[in-house]
C-alpha positions as CSV (number, residue, x, y, z in Angstrom):
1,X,-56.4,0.8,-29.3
2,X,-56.1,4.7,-28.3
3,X,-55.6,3.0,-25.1
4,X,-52.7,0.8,-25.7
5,X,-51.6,4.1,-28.0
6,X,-51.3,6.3,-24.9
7,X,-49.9,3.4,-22.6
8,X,-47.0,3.6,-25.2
9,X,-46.3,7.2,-24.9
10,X,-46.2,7.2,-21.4
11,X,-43.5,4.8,-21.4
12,X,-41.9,6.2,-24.1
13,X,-41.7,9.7,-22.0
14,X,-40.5,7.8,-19.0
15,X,-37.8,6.8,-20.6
16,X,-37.1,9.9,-22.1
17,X,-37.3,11.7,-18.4
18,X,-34.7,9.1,-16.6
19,X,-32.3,10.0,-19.6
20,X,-32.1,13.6,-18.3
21,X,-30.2,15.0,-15.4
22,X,-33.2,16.5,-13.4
23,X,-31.9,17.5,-10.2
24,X,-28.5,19.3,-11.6
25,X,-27.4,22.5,-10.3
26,X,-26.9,24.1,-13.8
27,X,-29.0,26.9,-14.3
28,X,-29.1,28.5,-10.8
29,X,-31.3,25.5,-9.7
30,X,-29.1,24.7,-6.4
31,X,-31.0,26.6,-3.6
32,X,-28.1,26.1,-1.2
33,X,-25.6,28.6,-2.8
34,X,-26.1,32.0,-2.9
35,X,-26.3,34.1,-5.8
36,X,-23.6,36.8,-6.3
37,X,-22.6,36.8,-9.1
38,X,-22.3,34.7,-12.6
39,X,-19.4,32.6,-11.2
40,X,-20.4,29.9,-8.5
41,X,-18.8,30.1,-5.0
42,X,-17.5,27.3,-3.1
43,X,-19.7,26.2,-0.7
44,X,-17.3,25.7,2.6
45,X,-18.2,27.7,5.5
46,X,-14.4,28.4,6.4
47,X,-14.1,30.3,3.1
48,X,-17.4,32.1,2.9
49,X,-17.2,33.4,6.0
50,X,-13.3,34.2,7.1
51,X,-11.6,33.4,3.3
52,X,-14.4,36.0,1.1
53,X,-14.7,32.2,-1.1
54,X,-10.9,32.2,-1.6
55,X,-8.5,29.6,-1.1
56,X,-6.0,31.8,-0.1
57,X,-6.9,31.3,3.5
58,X,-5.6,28.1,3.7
59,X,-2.5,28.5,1.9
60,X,-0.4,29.4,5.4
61,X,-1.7,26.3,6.9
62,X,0.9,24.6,5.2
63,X,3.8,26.2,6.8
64,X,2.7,25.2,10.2
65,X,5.6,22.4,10.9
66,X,3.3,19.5,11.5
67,X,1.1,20.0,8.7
68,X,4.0,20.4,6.0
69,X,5.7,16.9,7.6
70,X,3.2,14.6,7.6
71,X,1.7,16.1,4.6
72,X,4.8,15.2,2.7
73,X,4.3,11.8,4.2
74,X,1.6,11.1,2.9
75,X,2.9,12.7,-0.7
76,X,5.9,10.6,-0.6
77,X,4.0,7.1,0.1
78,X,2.3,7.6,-3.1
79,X,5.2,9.3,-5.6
80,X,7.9,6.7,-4.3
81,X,6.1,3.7,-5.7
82,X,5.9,2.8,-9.5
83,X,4.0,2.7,-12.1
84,X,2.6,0.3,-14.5
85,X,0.9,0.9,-18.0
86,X,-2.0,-2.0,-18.8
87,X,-3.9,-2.9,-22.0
88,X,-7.8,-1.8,-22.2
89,X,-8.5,-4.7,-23.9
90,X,-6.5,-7.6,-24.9
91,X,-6.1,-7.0,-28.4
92,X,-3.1,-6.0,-30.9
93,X,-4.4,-2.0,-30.7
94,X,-5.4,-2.4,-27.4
95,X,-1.4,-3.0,-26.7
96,X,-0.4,-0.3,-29.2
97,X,-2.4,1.7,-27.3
98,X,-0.7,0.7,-24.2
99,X,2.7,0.9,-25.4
100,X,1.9,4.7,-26.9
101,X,0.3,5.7,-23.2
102,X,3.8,4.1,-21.6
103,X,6.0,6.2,-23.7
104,X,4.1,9.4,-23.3
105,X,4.3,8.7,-19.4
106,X,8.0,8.1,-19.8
107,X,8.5,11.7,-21.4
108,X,5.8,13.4,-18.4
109,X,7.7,13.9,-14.9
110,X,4.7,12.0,-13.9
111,X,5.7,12.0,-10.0
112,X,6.0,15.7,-9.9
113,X,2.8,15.3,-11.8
114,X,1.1,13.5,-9.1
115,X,2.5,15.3,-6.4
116,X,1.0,18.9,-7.6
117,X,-2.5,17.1,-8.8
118,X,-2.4,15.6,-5.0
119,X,-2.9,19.3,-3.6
120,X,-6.6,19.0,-5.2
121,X,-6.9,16.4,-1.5
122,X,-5.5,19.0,0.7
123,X,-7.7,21.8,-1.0
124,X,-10.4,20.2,-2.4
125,X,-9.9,20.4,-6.0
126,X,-7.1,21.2,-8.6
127,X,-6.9,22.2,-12.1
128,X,-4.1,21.3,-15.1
129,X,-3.3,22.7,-18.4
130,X,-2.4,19.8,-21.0
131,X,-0.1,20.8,-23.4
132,X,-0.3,18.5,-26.7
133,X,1.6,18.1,-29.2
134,X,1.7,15.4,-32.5
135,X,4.2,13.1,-33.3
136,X,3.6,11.3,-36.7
137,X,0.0,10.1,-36.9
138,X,-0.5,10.3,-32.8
139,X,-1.4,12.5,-30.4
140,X,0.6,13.1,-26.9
141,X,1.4,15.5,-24.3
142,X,4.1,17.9,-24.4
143,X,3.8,18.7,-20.8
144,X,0.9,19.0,-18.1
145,X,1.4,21.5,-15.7
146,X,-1.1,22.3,-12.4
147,X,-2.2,25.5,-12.5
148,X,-2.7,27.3,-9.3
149,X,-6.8,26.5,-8.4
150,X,-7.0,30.5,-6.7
151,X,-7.2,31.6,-10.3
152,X,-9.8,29.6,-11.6
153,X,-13.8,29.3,-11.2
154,X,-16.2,27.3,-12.4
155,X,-19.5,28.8,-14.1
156,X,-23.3,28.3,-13.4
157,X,-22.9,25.2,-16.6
158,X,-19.9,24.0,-14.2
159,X,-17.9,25.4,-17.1
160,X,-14.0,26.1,-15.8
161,X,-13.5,29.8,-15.8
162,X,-10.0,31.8,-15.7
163,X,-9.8,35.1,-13.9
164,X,-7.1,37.8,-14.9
165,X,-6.8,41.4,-14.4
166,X,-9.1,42.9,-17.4
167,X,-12.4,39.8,-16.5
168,X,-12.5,39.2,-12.7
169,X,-16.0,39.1,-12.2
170,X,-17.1,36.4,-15.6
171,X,-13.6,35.1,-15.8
172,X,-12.8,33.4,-19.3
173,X,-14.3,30.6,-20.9
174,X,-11.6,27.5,-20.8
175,X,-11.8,24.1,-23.4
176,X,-13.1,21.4,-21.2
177,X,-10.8,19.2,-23.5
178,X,-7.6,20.8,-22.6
179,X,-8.0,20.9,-18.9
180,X,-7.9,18.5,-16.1
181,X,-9.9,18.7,-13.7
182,X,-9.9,16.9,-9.9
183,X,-12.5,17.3,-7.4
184,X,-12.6,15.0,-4.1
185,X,-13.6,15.5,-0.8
186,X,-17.2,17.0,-0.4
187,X,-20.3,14.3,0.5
188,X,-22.4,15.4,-2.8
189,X,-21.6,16.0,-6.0
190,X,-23.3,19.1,-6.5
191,X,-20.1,21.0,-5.3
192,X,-17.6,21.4,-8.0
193,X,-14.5,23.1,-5.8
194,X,-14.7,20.0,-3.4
195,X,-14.0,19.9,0.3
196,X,-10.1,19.4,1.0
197,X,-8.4,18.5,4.5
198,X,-7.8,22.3,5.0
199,X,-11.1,22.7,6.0
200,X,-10.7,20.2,8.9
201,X,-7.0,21.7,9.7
202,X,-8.0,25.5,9.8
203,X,-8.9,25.3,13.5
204,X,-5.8,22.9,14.8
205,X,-3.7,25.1,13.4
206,X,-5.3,28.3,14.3
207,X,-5.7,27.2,17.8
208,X,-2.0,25.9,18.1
209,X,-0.6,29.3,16.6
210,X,-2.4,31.0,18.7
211,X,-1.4,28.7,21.8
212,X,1.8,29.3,20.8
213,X,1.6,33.2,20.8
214,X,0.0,33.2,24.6
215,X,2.1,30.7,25.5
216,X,5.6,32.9,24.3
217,X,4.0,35.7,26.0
218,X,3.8,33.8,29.6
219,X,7.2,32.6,29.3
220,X,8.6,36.6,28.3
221,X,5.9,37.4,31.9
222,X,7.1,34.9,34.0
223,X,10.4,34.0,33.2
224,X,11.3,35.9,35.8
225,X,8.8,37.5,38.4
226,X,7.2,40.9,37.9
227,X,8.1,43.9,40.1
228,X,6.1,45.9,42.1
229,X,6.4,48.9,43.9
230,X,4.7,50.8,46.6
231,X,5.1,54.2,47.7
232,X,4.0,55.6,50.9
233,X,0.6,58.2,51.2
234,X,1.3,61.4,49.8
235,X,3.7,60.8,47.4
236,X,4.4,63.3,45.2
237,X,3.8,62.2,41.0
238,X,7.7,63.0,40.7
239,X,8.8,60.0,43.2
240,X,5.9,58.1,41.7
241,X,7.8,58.7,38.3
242,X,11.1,57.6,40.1
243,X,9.6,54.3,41.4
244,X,8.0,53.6,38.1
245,X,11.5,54.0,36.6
246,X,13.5,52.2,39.2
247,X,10.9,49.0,38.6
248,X,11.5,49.0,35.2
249,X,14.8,49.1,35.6
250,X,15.0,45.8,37.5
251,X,14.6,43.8,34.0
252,X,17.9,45.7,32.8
253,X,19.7,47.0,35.8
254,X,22.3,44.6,38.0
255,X,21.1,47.1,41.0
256,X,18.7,50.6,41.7
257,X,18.0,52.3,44.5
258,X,14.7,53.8,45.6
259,X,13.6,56.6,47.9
260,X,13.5,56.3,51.5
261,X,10.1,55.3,52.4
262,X,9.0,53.1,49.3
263,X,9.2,49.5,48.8
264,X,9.6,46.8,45.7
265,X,8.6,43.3,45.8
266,X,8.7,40.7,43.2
267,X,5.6,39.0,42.1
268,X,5.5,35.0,40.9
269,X,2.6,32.9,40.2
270,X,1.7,29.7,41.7
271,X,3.9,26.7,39.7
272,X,5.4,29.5,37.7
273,X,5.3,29.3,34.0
274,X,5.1,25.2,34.3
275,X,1.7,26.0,35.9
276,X,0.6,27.2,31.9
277,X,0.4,24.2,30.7
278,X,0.5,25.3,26.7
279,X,2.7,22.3,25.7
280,X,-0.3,20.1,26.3
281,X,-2.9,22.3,23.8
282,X,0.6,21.8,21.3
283,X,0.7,18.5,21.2
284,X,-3.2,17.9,21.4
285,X,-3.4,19.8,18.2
286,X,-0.7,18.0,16.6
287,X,-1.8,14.9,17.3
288,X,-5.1,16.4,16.0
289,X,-3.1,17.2,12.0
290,X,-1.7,13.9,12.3
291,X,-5.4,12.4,12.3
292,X,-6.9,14.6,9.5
293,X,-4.0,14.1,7.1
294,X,-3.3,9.9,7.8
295,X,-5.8,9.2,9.5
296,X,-4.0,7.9,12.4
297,X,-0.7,9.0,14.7
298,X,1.7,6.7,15.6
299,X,3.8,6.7,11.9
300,X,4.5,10.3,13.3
301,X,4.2,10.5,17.2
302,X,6.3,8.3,19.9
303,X,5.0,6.2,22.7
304,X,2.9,3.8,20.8
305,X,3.5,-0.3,21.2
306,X,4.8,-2.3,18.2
307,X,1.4,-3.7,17.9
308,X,-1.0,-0.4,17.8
309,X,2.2,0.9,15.8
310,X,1.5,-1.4,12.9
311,X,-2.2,-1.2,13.0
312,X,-1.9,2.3,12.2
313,X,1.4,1.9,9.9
314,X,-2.0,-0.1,7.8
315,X,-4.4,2.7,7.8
316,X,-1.4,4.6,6.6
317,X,-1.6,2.2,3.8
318,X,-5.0,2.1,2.9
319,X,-4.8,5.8,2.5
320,X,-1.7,5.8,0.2
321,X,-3.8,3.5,-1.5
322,X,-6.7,5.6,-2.1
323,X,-4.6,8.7,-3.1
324,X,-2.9,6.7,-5.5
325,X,-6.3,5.6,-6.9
326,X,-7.8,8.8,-7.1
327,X,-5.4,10.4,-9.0
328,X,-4.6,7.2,-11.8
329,X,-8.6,7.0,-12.3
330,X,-9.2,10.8,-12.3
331,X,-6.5,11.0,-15.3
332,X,-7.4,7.3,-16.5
333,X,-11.6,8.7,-17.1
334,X,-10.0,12.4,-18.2
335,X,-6.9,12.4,-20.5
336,X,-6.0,9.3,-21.5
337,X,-9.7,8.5,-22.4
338,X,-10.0,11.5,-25.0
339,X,-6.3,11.4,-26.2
340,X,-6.9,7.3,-27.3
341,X,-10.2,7.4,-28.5
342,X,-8.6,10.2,-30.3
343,X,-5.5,7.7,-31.7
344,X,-7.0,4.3,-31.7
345,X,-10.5,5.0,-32.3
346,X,-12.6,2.5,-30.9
347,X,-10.2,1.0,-28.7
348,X,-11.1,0.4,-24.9
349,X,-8.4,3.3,-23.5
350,X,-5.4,1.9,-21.4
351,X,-5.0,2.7,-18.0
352,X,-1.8,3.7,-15.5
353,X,-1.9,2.6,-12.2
354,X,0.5,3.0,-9.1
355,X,1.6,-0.8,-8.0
356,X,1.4,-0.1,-4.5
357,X,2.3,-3.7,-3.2
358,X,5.4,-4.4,-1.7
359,X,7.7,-6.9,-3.0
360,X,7.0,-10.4,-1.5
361,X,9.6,-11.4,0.8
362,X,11.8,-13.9,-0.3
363,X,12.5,-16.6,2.5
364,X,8.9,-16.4,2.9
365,X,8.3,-17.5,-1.0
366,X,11.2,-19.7,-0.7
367,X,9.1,-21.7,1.8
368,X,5.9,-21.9,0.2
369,X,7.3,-22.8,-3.6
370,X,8.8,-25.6,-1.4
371,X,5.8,-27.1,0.0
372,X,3.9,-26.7,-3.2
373,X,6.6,-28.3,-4.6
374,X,6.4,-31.0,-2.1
375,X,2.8,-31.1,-2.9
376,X,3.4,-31.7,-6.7
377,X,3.2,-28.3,-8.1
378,X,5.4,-26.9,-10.3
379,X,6.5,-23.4,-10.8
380,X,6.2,-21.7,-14.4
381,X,9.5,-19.8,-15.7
382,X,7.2,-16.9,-15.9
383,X,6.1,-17.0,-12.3
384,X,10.0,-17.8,-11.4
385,X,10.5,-14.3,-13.2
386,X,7.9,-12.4,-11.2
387,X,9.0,-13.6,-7.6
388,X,12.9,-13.6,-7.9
389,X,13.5,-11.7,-10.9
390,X,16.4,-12.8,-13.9
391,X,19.7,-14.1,-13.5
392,X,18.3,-17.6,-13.0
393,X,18.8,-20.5,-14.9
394,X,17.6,-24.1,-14.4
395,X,19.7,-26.7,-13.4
396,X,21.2,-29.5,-15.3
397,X,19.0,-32.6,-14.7
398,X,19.7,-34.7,-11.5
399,X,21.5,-38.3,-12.0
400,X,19.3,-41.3,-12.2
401,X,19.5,-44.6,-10.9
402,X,21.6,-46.6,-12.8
403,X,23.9,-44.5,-14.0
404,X,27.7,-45.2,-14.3
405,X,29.3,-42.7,-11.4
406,X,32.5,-41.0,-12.2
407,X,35.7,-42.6,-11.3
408,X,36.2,-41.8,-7.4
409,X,32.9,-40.6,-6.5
410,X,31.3,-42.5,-4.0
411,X,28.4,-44.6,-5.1
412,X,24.8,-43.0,-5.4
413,X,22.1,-44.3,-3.1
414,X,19.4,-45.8,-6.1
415,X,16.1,-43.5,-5.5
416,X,13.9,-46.4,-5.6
417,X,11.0,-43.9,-4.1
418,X,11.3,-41.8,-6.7
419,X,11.0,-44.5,-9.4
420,X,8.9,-46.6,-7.8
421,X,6.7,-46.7,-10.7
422,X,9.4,-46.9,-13.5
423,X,11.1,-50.1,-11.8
424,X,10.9,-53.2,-11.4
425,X,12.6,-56.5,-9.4
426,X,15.3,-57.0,-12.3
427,X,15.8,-53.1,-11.6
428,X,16.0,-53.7,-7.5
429,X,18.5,-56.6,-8.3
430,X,20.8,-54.3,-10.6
431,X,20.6,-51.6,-8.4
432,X,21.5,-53.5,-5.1
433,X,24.4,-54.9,-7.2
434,X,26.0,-51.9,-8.5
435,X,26.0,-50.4,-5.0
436,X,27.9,-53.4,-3.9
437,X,25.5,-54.8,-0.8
438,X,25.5,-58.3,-2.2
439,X,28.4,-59.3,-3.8
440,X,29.1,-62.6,-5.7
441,X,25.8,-64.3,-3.4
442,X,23.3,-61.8,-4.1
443,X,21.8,-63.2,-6.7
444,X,20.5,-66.8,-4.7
445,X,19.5,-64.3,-2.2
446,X,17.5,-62.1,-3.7
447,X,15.8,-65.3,-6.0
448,X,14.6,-66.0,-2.3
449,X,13.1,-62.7,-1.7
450,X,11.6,-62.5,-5.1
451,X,10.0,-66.0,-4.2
452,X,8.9,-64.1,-0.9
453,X,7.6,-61.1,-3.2
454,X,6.0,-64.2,-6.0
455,X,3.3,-64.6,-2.9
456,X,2.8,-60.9,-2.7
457,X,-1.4,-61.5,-3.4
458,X,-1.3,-63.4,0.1
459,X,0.4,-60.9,2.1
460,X,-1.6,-57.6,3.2
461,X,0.2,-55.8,5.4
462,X,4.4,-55.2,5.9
463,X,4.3,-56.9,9.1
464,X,2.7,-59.8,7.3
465,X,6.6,-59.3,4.7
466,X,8.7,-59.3,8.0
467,X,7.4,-62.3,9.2
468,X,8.2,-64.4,6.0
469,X,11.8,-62.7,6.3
470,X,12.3,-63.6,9.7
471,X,11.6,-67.2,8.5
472,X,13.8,-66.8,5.7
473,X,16.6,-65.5,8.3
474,X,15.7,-68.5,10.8
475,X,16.5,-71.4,8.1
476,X,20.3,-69.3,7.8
477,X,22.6,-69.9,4.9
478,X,22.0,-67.3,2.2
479,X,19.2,-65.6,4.2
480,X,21.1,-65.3,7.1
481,X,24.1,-63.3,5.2
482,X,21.3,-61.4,3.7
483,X,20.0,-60.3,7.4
484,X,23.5,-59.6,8.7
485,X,24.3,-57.8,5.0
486,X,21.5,-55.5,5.1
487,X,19.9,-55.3,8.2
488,X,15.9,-55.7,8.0
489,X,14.8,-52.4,8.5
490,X,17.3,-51.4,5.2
491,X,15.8,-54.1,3.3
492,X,12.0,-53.2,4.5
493,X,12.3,-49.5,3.6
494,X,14.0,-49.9,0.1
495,X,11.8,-52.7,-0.7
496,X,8.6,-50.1,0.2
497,X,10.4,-47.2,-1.6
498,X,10.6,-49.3,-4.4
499,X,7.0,-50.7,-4.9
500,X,5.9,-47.1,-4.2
501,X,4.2,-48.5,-0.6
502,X,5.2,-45.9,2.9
503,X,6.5,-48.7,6.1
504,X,3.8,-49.3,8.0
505,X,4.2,-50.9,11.3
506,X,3.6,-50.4,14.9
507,X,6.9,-49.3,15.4
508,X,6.5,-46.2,13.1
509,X,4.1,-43.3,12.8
510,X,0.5,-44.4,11.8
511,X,0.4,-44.4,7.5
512,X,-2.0,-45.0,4.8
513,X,0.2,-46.5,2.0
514,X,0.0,-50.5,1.6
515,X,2.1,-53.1,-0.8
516,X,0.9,-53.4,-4.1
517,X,-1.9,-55.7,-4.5
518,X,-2.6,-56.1,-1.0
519,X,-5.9,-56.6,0.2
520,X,-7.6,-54.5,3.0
521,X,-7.4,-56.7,6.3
């Protein structure tokens, strides 16, 4: 029994232990960051070592031309598409809570929204201030507003911390309620500030301004050669004076003279300036920004194919995608999940997402509705709706067989296939008469056909029908008319369409239908 007792408590305490959060970095437990101080530092080499841990450093990476244009690229692909608002549950306060999340949206500039909380990618993390106010019984936003992340810091607890003038060193305390907080980028999650692209694009960029400096400073040396003068031995430091001055002067001077004795020459290096090949370390590097930002470089950079353009135009996708994602779920978990629980208690929150499909092309849907429809599908009004929009109405219902045409119009063909399972011989005989094939002898000839069709148990295949009316046609009088009237195939393929049965014949392609009744040869 004191056995089974203890076997209890052990479980009981191993449940207890994989409850807790063992391995946090709360508490100064996280061995890899230094201690200096009550506020934790972010852990990215770049900062700690050339920034002093702020993010200052990397704000003038974003003037660098490259970086601010496909930066914005990647921006735009995610502000320039929609959004849509959708139920947490599928209940009538799970869409109240969705239609109070919509309008709340509606009064946010959410794209300008999404732009600023996107910096947290380039950085690593960002920080908002919600502003709330109440309207009736609910709860919504007033505004949101990003916050610059250079004043902020996040405690030992991970507790969000905001520096000013009279507490830099402890910073103060923030409500984890009001703020919104975005982290992405590092490999762990025991870094709170994140890793952002800047870390990656500190070095292109560095490297290409500094390219760029060297490379203005050739073209200023050797955009035109560099003069040199010699003086003979024994010159005196007052013509070496004059010959220094009468070099110089060649930059600015349209001529100079020199003393009697002394010489200039012009110095050039071997391919000139072109020989400095700094153009190539330019474009290396931006081809470099393009990478780290879209993860690929022909949506910015010439010389690709079509082909290898739109494999990358699809990464370019995929990470729109993911921006998109990581934004709409960051404020899906944060904000909307304590403002609803706070309104509709209870109530699975909704979420906003980004719709970041294209509209489907229209010929293309035009062909596939047609061969479902071919198929025997039929569209729904509501799926009608979602592919072409409104403004469409359904037609009025085609004419049927049999009906009286208007005075004028030309008679209608009788769609016997259509109806093949509605109609019957009286209905072939009507039909054949009111489009005026037979005349005042249709009826003997058709009771000779529908003594043809009275053996229909004894004939199995069509060929086994044309035979019989080929013997009809060979005995002449009515059956011969008939022939001449109609013509066999005519007769064949309206008799077929009517018993619902495809020709079938060596003279045709190879089918599967058969005559009513027929039996398998």
């Amino acid at each position: 029994m004191a056995e089974r007792r203890t076997t209890t408590m052990n479980l009981r305490s191993i449940r207890f232990r994989n409850a807790m959060e063992m391995s946090g970095i709360t508490g100064g437990r996280d061995i890899t960051r230094p201690w200096i101080g009550p506020l934790l530092e972010p852990l990215d080499p770049i900062l700690r070592t050339r920034g002093g841990g702020s993010f200052d450093i990397y704000k003038p990476i974003l003037t660098d031309p490259q970086v601010k244009s496909v930066w914005q690229q990647r921006v735009a692909a995610v502000v320039s598409r929609p959004w849509e608002v959708e139920p947490g549950e599928d209940s009538r306060r799970g869409r109240a809570a969705a239609d109070w999340l919509r309008g709340e949206i509606d009064g946010l500039d959410w794209d300008e929204i999404t732009r600023q909380m996107l910096s947290g990618v380039f950085y690593g993390y960002a920080v908002a201030e919600q502003i709330f106010r109440r309207d009736g019984a609910l709860w919504g936003w007033e505004a949101i507003r990003v916050r610059d992340r250079v004043r902020f810091r996040f405690d030992e607890d991970l507790g969000l911390r905001l520096l000013t003038m009279s507490d830099m060193l402890t910073g103060e305390e923030m409500p984890a309620d009001k703020f919104w907080c975005l982290s992405t980028g590092a490999d762990h999650s025991d870094e709170p500030y994140g890793l952002g692209l800047a870390h990656w694009l500190y070095w292109p960029v560095w490297f290409k301004r500094n390219g760029l400096r060297l490379w203005l400073i050739a073209l200023d040396k050797f955009g035109m050669p560099t003069a040199m003068g010699k003086y003979p031995n024994g010159a005196s430091e007052e013509e070496k004076a004059k010959l220094l001055d009468a070099v110089l002067a060649i930059r600015s001077e349209a001529g100079i003279v020199v003393p009697e004795g002394m010489d200039i020459s012009l110095l050039t290096p071997s391919g000139g300036a072109q020989g400095l090949d700094y153009r190539a370390l330019h474009d290396t590097m931006d081809a470099a920004i393009s990478k780290v930002i879209l993860s690929q470089t022909m949506t910015t950079d010439s010389g690709s194919s079509l082909s290898q353009a739109r494999v990358h135009e699809g990464v370019a996708e995929h990470v729109a995608r993911a921006d998109a994602d990581l934004i709409c779920a960051s404020f899906n978990r944060g904000p909307v999940a304590r403002l609803s629980e706070l309104n509709f208690p209870g109530v699975a929150p909704p979420r906003v997402w980004r719709v970041m499909d294209d509209p489907e092309d229209t010929d293309a849907a035009i062909a596939r509705d047609e061969k479902l429809h071919n198929m025997g599908w039929q569209m729904t009004e509501a799926r009608l709706k979602d592919i072409y929009g409104d403004g469409y109405e359904r037609a009025q219902t085609p004419p049927q067989a049999g009906d009286t045409p208007a005075a004028g119009a030309a008679p209608a063909v009788p769609a016997f296939a259509e109806h093949a399972h509605e109609s019957s011989l009286d209905d072939l005989v009507r039909n054949l008469i009111d489009a005026g094939h037979a005349e005042t002898a249709v009826q003997p000839l058709l009771a000779d056909i529908e003594a043809v069709l009275a053996g229909l148990s004894e004939i199995t295949t069509l060929e086994d029908l044309r035979v019989r009316l080929d013997a009809l046609a060979a005995e002449g009088g009515d059956a011969a008319r008939l022939a001449d009237l109609l013509g066999r195939a005519t007769l064949i393929t309206r008799l077929a369409g009517e018993f619902g049965a495809p020709v079938e014949d060596q003279e045709t392609a190879p089918g599967v239908g058969r005559l009513p009744g027929a039996r398998r040869p």
